[in-house]
OpenMM code with the backbone's topology and positions (N, CA, C; nanometers):
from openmm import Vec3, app, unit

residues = "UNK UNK UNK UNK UNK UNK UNK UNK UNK UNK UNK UNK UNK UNK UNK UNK UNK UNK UNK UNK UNK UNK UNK UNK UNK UNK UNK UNK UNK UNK UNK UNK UNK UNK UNK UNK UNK UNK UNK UNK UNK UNK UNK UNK UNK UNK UNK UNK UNK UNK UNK UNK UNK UNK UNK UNK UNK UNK UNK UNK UNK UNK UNK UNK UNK UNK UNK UNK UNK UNK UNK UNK UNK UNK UNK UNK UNK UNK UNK UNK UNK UNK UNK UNK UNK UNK UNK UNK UNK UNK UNK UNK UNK UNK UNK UNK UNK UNK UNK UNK UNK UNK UNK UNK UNK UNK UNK UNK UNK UNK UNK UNK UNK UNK UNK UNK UNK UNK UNK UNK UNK UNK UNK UNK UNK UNK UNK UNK UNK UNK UNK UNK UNK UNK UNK UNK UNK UNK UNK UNK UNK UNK UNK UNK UNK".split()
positions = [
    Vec3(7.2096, 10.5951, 8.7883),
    Vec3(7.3335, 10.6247, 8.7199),
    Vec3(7.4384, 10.5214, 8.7580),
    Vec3(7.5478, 10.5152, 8.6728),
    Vec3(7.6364, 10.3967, 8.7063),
    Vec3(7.7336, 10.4250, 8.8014),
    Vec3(7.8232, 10.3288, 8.8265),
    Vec3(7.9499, 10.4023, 8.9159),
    Vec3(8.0280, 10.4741, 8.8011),
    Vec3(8.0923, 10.4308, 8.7155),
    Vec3(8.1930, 10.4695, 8.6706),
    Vec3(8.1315, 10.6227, 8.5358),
    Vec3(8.2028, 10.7247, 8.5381),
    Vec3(8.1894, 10.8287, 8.4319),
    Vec3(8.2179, 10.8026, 8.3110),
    Vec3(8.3080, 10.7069, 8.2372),
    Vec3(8.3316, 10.6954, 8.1349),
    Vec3(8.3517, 10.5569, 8.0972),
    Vec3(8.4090, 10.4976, 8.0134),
    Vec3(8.3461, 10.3590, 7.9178),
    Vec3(8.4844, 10.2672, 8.0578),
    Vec3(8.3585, 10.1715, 8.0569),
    Vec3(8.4292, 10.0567, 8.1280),
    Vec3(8.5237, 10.0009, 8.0076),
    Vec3(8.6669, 9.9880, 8.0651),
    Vec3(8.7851, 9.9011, 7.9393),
    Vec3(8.8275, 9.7376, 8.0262),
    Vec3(8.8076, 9.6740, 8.1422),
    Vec3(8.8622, 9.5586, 8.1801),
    Vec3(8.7602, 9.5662, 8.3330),
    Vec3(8.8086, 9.3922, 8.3288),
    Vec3(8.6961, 9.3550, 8.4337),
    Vec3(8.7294, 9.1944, 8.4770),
    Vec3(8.6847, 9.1368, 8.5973),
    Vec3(8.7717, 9.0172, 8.6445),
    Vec3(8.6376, 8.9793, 8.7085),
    Vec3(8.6799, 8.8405, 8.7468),
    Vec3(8.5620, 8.8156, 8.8855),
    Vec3(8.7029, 8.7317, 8.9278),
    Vec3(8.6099, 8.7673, 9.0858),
    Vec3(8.6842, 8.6458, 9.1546),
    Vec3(8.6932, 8.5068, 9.2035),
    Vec3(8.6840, 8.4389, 9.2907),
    Vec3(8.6559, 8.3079, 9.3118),
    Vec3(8.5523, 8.3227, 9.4553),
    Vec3(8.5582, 8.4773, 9.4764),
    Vec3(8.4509, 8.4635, 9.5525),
    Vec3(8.3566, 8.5707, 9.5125),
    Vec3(8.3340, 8.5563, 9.4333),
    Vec3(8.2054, 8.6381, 9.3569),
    Vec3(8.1845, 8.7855, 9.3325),
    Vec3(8.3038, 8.8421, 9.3603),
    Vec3(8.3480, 8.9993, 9.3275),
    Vec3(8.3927, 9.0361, 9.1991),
    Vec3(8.3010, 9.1536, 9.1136),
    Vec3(8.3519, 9.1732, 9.0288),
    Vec3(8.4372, 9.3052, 9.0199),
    Vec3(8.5649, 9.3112, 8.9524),
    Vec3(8.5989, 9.4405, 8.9298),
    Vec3(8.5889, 9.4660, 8.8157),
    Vec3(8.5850, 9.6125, 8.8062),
    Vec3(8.5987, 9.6895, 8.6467),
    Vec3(8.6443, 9.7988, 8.6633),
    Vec3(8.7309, 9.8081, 8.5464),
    Vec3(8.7992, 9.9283, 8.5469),
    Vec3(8.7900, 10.0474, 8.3977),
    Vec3(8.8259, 10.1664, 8.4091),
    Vec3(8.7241, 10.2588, 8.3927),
    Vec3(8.8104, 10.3500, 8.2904),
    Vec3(8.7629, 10.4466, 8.1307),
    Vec3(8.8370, 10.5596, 8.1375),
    Vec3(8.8574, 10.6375, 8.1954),
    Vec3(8.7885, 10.6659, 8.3389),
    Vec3(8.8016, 10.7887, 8.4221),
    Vec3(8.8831, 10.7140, 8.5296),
    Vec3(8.9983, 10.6297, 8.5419),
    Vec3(9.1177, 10.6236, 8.5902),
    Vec3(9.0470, 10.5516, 8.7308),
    Vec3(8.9284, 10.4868, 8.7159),
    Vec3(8.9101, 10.4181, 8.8828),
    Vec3(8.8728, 10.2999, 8.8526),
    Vec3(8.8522, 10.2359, 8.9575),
    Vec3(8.8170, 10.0772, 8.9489),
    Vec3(8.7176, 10.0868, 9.0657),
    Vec3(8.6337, 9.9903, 9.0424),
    Vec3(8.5185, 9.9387, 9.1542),
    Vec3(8.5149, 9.8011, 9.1520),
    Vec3(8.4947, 9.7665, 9.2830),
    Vec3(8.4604, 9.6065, 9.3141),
    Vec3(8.3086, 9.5907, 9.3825),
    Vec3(8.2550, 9.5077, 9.3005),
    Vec3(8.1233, 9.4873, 9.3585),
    Vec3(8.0390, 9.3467, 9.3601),
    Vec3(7.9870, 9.3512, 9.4680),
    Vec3(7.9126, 9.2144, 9.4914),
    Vec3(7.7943, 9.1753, 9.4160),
    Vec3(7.7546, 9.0317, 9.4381),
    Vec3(7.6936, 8.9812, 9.3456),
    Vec3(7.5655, 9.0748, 9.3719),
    Vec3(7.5396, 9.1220, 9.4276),
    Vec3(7.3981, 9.1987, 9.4289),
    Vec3(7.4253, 9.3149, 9.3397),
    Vec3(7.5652, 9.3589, 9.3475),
    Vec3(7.5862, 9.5118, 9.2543),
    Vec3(7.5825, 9.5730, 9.3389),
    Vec3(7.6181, 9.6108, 9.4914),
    Vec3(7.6371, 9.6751, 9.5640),
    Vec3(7.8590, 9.7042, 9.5791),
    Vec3(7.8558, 9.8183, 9.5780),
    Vec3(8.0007, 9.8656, 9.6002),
    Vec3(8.0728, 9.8605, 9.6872),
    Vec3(8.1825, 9.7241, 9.6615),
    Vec3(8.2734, 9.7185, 9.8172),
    Vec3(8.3933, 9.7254, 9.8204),
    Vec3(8.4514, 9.7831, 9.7127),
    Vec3(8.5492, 9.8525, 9.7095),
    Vec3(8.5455, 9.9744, 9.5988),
    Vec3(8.6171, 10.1178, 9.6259),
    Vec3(8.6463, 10.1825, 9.4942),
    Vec3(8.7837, 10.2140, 9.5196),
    Vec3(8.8420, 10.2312, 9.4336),
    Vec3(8.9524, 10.3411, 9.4191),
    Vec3(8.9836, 10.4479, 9.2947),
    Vec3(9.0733, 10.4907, 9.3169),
    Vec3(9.0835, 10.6382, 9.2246),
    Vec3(9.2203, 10.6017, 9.2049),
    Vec3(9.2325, 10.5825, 9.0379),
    Vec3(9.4400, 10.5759, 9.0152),
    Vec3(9.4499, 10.6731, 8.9717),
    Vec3(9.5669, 10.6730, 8.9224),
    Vec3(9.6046, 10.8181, 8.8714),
    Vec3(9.6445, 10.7712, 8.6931),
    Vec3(9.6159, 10.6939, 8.6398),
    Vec3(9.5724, 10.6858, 8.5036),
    Vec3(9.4605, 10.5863, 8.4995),
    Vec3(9.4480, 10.5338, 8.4148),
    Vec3(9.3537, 10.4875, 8.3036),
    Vec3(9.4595, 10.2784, 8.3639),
    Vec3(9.3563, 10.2335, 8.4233),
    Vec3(9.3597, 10.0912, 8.4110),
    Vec3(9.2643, 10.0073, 8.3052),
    Vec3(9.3975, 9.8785, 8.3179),
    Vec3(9.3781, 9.7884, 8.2366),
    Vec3(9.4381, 9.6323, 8.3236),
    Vec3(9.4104, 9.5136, 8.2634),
    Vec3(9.4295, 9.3952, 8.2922),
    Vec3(9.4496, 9.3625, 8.4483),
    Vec3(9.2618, 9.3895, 8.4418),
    Vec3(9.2510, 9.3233, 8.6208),
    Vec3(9.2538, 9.2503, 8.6458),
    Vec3(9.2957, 9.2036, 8.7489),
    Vec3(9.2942, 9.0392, 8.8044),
    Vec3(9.2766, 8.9974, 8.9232),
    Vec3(9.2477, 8.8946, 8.9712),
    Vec3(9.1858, 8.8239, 9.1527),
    Vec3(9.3046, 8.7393, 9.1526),
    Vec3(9.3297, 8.7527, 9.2518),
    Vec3(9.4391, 8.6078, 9.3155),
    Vec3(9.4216, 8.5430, 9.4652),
    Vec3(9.3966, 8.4694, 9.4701),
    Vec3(9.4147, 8.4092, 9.6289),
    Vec3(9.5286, 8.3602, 9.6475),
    Vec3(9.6096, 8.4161, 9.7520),
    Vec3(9.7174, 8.3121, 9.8378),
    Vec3(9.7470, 8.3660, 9.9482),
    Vec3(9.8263, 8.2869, 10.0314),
    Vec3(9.8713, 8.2128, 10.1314),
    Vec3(9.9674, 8.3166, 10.1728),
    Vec3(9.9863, 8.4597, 10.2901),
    Vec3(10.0910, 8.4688, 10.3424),
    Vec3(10.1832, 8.3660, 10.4247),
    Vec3(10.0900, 8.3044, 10.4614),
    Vec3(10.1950, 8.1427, 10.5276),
    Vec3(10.1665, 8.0607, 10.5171),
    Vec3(10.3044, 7.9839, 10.5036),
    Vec3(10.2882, 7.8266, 10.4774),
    Vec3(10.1811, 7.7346, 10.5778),
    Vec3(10.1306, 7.7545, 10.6867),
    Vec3(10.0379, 7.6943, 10.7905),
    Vec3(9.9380, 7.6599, 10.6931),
    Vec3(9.9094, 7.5345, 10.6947),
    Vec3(9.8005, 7.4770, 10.6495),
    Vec3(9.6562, 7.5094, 10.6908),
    Vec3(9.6013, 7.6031, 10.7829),
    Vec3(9.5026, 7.6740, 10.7839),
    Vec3(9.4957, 7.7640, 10.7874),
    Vec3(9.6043, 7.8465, 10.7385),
    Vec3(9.6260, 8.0115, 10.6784),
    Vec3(9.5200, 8.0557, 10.6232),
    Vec3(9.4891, 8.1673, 10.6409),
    Vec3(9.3945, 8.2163, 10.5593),
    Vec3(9.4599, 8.2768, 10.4371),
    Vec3(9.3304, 8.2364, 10.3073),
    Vec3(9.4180, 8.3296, 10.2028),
    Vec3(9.3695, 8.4764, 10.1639),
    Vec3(9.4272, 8.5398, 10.1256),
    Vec3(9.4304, 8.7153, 10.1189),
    Vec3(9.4085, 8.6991, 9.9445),
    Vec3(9.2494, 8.7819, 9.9401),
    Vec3(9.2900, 8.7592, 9.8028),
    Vec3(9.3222, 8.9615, 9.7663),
    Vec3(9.3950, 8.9071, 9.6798),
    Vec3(9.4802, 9.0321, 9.5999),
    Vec3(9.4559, 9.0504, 9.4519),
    Vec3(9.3972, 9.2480, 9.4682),
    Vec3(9.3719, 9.2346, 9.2939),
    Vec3(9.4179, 9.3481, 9.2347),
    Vec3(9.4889, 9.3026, 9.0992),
    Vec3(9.5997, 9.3899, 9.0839),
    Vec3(9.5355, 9.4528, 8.9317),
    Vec3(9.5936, 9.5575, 8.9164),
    Vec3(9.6019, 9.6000, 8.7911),
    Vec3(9.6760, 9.7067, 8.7050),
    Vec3(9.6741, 9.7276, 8.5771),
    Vec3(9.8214, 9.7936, 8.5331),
    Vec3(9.7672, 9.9100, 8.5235),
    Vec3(9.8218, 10.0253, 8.5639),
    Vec3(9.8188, 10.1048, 8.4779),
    Vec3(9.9088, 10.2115, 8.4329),
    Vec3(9.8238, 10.2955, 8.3150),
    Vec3(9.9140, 10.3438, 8.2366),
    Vec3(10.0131, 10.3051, 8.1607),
    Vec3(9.9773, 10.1584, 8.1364),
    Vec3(10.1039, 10.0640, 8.0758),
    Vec3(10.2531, 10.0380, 8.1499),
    Vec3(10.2358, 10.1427, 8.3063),
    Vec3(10.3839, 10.1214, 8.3473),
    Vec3(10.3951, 10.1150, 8.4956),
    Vec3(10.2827, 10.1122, 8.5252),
    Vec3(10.2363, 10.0896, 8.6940),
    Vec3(10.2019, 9.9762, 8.7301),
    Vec3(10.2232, 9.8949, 8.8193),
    Vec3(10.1436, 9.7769, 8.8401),
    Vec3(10.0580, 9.7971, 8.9664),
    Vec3(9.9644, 9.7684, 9.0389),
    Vec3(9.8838, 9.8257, 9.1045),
    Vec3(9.8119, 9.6792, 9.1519),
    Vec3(9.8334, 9.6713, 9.2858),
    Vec3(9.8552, 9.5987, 9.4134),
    Vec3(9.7510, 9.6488, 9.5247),
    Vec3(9.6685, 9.5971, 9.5190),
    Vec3(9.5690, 9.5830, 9.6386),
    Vec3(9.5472, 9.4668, 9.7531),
    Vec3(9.6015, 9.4424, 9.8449),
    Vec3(9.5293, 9.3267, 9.8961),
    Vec3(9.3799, 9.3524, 10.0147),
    Vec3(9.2406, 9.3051, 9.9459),
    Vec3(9.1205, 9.3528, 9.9907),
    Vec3(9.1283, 9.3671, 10.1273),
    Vec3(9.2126, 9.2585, 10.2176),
    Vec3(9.2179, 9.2599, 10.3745),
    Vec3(9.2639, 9.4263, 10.4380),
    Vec3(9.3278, 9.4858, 10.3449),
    Vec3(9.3825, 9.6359, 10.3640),
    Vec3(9.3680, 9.7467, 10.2724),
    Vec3(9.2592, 9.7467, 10.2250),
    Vec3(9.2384, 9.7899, 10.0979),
    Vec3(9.2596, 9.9672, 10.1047),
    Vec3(9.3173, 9.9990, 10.2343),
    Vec3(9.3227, 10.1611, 10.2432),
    Vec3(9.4676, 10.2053, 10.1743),
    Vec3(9.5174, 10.0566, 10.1465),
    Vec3(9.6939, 10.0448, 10.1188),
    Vec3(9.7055, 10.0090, 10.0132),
    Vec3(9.6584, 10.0987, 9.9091),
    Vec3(9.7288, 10.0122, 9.7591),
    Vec3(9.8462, 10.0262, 9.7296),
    Vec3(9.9150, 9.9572, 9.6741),
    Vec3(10.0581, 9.9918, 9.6477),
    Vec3(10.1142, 9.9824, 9.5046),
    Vec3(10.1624, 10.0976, 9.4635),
    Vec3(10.2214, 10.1277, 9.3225),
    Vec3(10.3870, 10.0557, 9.3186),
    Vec3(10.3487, 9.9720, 9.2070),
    Vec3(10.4825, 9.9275, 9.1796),
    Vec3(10.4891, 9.9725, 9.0513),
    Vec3(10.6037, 10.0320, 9.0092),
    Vec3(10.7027, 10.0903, 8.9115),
    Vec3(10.8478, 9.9996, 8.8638),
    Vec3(10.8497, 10.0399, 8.7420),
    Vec3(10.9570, 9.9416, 8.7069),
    Vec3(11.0359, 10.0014, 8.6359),
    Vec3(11.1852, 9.9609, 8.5545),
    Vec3(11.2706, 10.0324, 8.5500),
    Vec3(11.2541, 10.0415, 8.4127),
    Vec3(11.2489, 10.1955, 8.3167),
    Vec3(11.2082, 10.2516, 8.2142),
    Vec3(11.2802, 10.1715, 8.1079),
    Vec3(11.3772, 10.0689, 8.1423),
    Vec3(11.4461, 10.0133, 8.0533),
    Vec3(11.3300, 9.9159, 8.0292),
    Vec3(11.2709, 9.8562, 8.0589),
    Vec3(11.1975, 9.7478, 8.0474),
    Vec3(11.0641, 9.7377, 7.9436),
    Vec3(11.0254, 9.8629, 7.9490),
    Vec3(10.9152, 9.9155, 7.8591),
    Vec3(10.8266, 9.9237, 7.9191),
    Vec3(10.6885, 9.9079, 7.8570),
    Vec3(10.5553, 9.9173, 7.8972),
    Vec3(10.5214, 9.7155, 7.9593),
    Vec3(10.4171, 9.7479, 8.0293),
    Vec3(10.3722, 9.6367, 8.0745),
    Vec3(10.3080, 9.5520, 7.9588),
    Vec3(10.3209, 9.4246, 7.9005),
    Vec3(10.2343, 9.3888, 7.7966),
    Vec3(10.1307, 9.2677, 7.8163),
    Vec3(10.1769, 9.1922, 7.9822),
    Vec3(10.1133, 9.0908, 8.0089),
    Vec3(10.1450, 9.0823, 8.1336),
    Vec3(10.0837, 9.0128, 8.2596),
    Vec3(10.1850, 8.9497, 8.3515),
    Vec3(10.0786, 8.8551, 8.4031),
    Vec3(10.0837, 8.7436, 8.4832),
    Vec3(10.0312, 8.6258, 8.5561),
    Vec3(10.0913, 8.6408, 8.6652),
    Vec3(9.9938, 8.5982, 8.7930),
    Vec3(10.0018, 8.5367, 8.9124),
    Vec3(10.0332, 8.3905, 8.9324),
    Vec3(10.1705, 8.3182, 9.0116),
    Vec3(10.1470, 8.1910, 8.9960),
    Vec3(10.2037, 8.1783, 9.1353),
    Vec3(10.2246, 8.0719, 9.2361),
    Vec3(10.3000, 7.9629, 9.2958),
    Vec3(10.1871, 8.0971, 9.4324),
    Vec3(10.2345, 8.1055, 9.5652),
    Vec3(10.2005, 8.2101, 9.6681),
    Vec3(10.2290, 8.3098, 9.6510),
    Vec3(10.2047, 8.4287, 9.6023),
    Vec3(10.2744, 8.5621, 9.6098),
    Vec3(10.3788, 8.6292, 9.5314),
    Vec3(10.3816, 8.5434, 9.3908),
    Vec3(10.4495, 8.5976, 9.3107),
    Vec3(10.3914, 8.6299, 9.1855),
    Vec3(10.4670, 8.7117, 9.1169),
    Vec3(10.4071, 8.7487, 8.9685),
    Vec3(10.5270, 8.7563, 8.8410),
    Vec3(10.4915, 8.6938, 8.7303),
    Vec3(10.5508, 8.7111, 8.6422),
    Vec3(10.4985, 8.8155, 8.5427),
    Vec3(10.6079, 8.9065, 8.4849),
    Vec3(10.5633, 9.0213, 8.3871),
    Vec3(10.6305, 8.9999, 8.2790),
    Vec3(10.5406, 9.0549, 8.2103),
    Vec3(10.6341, 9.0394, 8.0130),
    Vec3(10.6093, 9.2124, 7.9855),
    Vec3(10.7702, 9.2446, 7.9541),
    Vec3(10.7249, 9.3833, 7.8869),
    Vec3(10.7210, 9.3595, 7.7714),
    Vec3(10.7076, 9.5083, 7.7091),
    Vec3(10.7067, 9.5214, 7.5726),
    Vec3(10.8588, 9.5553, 7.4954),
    Vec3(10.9455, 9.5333, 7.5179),
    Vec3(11.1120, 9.5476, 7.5369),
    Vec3(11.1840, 9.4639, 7.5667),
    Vec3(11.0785, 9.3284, 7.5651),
    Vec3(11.1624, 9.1931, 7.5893),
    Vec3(11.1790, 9.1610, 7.6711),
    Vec3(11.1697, 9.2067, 7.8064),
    Vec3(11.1915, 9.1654, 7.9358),
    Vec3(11.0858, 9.0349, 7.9976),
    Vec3(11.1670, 8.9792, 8.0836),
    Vec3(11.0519, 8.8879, 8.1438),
    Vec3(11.1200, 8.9055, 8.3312),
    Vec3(11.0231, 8.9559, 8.3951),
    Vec3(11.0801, 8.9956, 8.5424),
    Vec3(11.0125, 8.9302, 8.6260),
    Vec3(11.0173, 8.8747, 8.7569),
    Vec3(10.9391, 8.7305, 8.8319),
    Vec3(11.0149, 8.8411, 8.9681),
    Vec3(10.8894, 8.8964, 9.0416),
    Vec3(10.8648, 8.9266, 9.1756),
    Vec3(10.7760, 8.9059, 9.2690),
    Vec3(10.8036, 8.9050, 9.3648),
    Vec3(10.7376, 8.8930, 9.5205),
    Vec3(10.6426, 8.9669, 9.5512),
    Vec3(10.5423, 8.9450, 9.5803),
    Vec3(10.4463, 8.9969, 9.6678),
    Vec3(10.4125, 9.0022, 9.8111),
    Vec3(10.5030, 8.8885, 9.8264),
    Vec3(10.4465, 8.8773, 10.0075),
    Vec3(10.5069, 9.0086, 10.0815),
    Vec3(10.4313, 8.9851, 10.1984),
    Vec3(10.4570, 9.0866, 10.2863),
    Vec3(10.6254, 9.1593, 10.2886),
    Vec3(10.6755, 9.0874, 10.3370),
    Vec3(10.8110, 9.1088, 10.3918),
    Vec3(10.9310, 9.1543, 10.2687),
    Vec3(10.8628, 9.0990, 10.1125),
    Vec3(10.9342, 9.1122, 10.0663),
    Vec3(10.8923, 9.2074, 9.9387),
    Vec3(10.7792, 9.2627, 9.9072),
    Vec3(10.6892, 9.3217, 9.8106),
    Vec3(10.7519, 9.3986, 9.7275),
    Vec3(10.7960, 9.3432, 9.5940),
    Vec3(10.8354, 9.4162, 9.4484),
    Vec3(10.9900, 9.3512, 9.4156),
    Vec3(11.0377, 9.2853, 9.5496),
    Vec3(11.1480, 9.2286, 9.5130),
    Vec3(11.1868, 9.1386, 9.3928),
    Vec3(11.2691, 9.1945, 9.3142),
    Vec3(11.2589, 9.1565, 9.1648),
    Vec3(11.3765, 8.9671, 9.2051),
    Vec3(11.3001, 8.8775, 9.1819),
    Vec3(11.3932, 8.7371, 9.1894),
    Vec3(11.4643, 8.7455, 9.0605),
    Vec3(11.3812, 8.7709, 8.9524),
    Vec3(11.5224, 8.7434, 8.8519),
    Vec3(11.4373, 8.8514, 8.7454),
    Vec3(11.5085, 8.8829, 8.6046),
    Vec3(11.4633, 8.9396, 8.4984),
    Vec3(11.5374, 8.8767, 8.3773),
    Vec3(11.5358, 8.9176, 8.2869),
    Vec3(11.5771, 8.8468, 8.1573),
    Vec3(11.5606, 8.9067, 8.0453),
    Vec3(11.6289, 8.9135, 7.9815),
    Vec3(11.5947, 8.9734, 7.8501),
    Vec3(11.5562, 8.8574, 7.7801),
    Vec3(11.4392, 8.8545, 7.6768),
    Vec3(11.4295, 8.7564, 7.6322),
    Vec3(11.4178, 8.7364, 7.4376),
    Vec3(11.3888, 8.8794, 7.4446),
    Vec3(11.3452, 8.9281, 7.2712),
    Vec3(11.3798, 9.0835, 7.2490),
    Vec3(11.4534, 9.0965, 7.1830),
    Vec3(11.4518, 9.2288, 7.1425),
    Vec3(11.3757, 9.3517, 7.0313),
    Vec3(11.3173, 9.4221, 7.0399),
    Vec3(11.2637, 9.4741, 6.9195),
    Vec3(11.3223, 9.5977, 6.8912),
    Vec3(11.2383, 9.6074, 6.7784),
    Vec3(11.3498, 9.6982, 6.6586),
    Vec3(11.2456, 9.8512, 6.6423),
    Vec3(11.2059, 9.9218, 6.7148),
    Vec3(11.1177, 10.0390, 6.6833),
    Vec3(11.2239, 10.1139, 6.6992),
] * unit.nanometer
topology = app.Topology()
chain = topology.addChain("A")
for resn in residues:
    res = topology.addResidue(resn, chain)
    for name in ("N", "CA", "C"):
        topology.addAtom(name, app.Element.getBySymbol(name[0]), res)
């Protein structure tokens, strides 16, 4: 039987050979190239748009990197794992003005850019010390529903 109860909807690999997928029955699994299970979790909706990131909590040139894999859900959660602590996921929420989540990218060490569906474009932090701290937002498009 499989891991997941209901229809797999999104799925990532990483750069080190982990795949995730995520599930209608509101969980995600990470598993190695053999198909053995090395991570699960349980959200509390229905994920979508998984993703792997590697970076750098510090600038030291032989830092190790933490890779981190995030995903949305419910259109209004963003959902923050880093594998080194994986007992600690962390729900980030955003402000109802903004809308639903419609896209976001990982870029530079530890940050993320999001696009809602309400025009917004919001660029926050991930690193340790500073995690969800919004650097800037923007309105960028407005729509008419």
């Amino acid at each position: 039987m499989g891991k997941h109860q209901r229809a797999i909807t999104c799925g990532a690999f990483s750069n080190n050979d982990l795949l995730a997928l995520g599930a209608e029955d509101a969980s995600i699994t990470v598993s190695s190239t053999d198909g053995d299970s090395v991570f699960s979790f349980t959200c509390n909706s229905d994920p979508s748009m998984i993703k792997f990131y590697d970076f750098k909590q510090s600038s030291e040139k032989n830092a190790k990197s933490d890779v981190m894999l995030s995903a949305v859900l419910g259109k209004k959660i963003l959902m923050l794992v880093n594998l080194s602590d994986s007992e600690n996921p962390i729900n980030l929420q955003f402000q109802v003005r903004y809308g639903n989540i419609a896209t976001y990218c990982w870029f530079g060490d530890g940050f993320l850019l999001l696009g809602f569906d309400k025009g917004f474009l919001v660029c926050i932090s991930v690193n340790d010390s500073e995690i969800g701290q919004v650097y800037f937002s923007s309105l960028n498009f407005c729509t008419y529903k």
